[in-house]
N, C-alpha and C positions, 0 to 999 in steps of 0.2 A: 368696271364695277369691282369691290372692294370681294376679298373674299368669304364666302357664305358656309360655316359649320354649321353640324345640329349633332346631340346628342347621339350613342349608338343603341339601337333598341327602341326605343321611343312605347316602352311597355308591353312588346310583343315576346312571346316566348321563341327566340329563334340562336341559330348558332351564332358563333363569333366572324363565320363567312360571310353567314347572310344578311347578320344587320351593317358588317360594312361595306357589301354589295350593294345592298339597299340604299345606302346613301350616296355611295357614285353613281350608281342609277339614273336616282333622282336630280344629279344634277349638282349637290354639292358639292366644296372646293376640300374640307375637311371634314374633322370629328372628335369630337374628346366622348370620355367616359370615364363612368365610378371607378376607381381602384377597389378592385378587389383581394388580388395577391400578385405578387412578381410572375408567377407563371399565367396567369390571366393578361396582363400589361404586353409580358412577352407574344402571347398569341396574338392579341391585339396589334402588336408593333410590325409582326408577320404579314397580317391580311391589309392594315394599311399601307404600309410599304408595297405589298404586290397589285396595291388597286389605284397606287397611285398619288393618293390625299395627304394632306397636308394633318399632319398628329397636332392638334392647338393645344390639346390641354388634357391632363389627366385631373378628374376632381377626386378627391380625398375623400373617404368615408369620412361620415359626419354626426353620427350616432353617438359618441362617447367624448363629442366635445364639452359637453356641463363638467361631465367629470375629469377634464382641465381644470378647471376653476374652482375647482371643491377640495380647499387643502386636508380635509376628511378622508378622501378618496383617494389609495396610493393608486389604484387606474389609470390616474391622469399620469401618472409617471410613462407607463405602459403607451398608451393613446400617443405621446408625442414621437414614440419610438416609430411609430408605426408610419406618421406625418414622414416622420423622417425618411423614413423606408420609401415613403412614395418620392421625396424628392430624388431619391437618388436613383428610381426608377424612372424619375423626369431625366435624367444625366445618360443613364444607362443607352434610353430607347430615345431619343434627341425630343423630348418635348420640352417646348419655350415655356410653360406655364402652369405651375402647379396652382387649383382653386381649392380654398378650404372654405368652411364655417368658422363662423368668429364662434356661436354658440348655437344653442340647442334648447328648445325650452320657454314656457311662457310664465313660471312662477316667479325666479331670479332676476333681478336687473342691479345687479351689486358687482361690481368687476374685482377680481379680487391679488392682490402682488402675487400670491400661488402660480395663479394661472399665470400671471403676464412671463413669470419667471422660464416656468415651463414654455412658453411659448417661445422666447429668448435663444432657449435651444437649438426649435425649428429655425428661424431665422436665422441665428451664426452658421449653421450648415449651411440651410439655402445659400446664402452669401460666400461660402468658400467653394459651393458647386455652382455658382451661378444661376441659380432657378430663381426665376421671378415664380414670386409666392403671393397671391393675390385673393383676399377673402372678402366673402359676399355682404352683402345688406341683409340679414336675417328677420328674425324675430329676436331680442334683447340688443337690440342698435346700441346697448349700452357697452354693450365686451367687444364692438367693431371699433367704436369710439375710442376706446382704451385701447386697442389695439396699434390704432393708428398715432396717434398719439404719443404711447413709448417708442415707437421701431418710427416715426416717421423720416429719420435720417439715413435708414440702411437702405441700400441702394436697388434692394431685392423684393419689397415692401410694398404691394400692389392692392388695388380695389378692382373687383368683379361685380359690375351692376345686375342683379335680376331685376330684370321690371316686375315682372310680379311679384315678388315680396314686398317690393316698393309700395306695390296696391294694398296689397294686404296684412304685411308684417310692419309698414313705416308710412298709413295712409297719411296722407299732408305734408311727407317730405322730400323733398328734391336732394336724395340721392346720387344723383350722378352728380349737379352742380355742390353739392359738399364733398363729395372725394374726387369731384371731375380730376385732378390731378395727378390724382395715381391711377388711374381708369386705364387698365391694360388687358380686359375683357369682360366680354357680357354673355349675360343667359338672358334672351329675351323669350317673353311667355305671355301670356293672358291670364286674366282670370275677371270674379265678377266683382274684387273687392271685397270688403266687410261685410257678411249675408248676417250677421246675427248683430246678439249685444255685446259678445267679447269677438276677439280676435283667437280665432283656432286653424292648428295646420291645415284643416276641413278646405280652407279659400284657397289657398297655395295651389290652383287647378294647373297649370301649365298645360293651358289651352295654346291653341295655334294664334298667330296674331290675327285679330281682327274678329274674334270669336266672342271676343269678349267686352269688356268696360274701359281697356287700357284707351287711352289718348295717343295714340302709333306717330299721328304729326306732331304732338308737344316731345314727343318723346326722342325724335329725328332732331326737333331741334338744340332742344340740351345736350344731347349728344354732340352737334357740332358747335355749337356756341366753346364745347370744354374742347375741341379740338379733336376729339377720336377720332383715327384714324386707319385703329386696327380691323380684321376679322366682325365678321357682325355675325358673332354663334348664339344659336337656337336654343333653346333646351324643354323641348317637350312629350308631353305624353299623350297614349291611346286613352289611360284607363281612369274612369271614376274615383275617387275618395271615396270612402263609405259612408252610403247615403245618398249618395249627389249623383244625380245623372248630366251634369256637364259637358260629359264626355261622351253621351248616345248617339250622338248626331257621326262618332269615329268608327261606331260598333260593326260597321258592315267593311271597314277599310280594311284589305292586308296589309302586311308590312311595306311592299315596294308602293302601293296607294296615298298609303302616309305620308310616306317621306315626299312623294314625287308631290301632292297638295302643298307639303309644309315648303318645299322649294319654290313653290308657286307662291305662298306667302311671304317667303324669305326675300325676293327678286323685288316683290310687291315695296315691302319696305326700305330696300336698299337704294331703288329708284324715288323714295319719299327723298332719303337720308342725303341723295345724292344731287338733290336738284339745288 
C-alpha cells in the first residue's frame, strides 16, 4: 500500500510532539503542515525526523494571496517574499513539496499580469532550489487556470487536488482529470457540497472521508485513470465552521482518537484506490 499522510493538528490545541506522535500512532506513513515561521518548520523537522515519518509537504500560508494579484497592493510584493521563504525551507528541512493557494476570495475572478509576474518570482526560485511547487483547486479556479498556464513549462509547476473544494469551491468539475498531469499531491476531505444559494468558505468542512457527500469510488477512479501514484494525504479537521455542527459527531475525540479513525479511513480508501 502506497503511503498515507494527514495533516499535523487536525484542530486540536496540542504541542509540536504531540500532534506528530499522534500521527505515527495512528499508523500514518507521513505529514505536512501550515508554515508558520522557519523556527516552527525547524521544530517540525525535529520531531519528524525523531518519529520517523516521511516530511511530504509544507503548505504555504494562504491568507494574503488576493493581495498577489491586486497591483494596488504593494503586500503582494511582501507575500511572495514569504512563498519564497517557505521554499527554501522545503531545501533547508528536505521536503519534496511546497502546496500553495492559487487565491483567496469569492468577489474576484479577473487574473491579473501583476500577480502572474509576482508569481514568476516564486517559481524561478522553486526551480533553481528544486522544490516542486504545486497549488490547489480553490475558490477563483480562475487565478489556478492562469497559473497553470503561464508556468506550464517550468519543470517545478505542480497541481495539488482537494477534493473538497472540488465539492464545493469547483462543483461540476473534474479537477483532477483537468490538471491530472501535474497531480504531484492531494488533500483529501469531505464535506456536504453547496448548503446555500452562494458558495461560501462555510462548506470547505474537511470532514473525514465518507462523512460526507464526496463520491470516494469516482474519486479512486480519476485518480488512477490520471495515473497517481504518489502519497495519498489527508487534510482534516476536528472543528465546526461557525454555525455548522458537521463536525459534532468529532467533539468527544482526543487527539490520538482522531488520527487513529482518520487512519482507519485513510486504509479504507487506499484499498478502494488500490483494487
Amino acid at each position: 500500500m502506497r503511503k498515507l499522510c494527514i495533516n499535523a493538528g487536525v484542530g486540536f490545541k496540542a504541542t509540536v510532539h504531540e500532534k506528530v506522535l499522534a500521527v505515527k500512532k495512528a499508523g500514518f506513513d507521513g505529514i505536512f503542515h501550515e508554515w508558520i515561521s522557519s523556527e516552527s518548520t525547524a521544530e517540525y523537522f525535529s520531531e519528524i525526523s525523531a518519529e520517523g515519518l516521511f516530511y511530504q509537504s509544507i503548505h504555504a500560508p494562504f491568507t494574503g494571496m488576493a493581495q498577489v494579484w491586486d497591483k494596488a497592493d504593494s503586500k503582494g510584493d511582501e507575500y511572495i517574499k514569504t512563498l519564497i521563504s517557505c521554499v527554501d525551507d522545503c531545501v533547508r528541512y528536505e521536503v519534496p513539496i511546497l502546496v500553495c493557494h492559487a487565491f483567496i476570495g469569492f468577489k474576484d475572478h479577473t487574473p491579473t499580469e501583476i500577480g502572474l509576474s509576482r508569481l514568476e518570482k516564486l517559481i524561478r526560485h522553486a526551480e533553481k532550489r528544486n522544490v516542486l511547487t504545486a497549488f490547489e483547486n480553490t475558490e477563483g479556479e480562475e487565478y489556478l487556470a492562469a497559473v497553470v498556464n503561464r508556468f506550464s513549462d517550468s519543470p517545478v509547476l505542480r497541481f495539488c487536488i482537494d477534493t473538497g473544494h472540488e465539492m464545493c469551491y469547483n462543483p461540476g468539475k473534474d479537477m483532477i482529470t483537468l490538471y491530472g498531469s501535474k497531480l504531484a499531491a492531494t488533500h483529501l476531505n469531505d464535506n456536504m457540497g453547496v448548503t446555500g444559494e452562494e458558495i461560501t468558505y462555510l462548506d470547505d468542512a474537511h470532514l473525514m472521508p465518507f462523512d460526507g457527500k464526496a463520491d470516494w469510488k469516482n474519486i479512486a477512479d480519476r485518480l488512477n485513470k490520471c495515473s497517481y501514484k504518489g502519497p495519498l494525504t489527508f487534510e482534516l479537521t476536528r472543528c465546526n465552521k461557525p454555525g455548522r455542527t458537521t463536525h459534532d459527531r468529532y467533539m468527544s475525540f482526543d487527539l490520538n482518537q482522531f488520527n487513529r479513525i482518520a487512519y482507519e479511513r485513510a486504509r479504507r480508501f487506499a484499498e478502494m484506490i488500490e483494487k
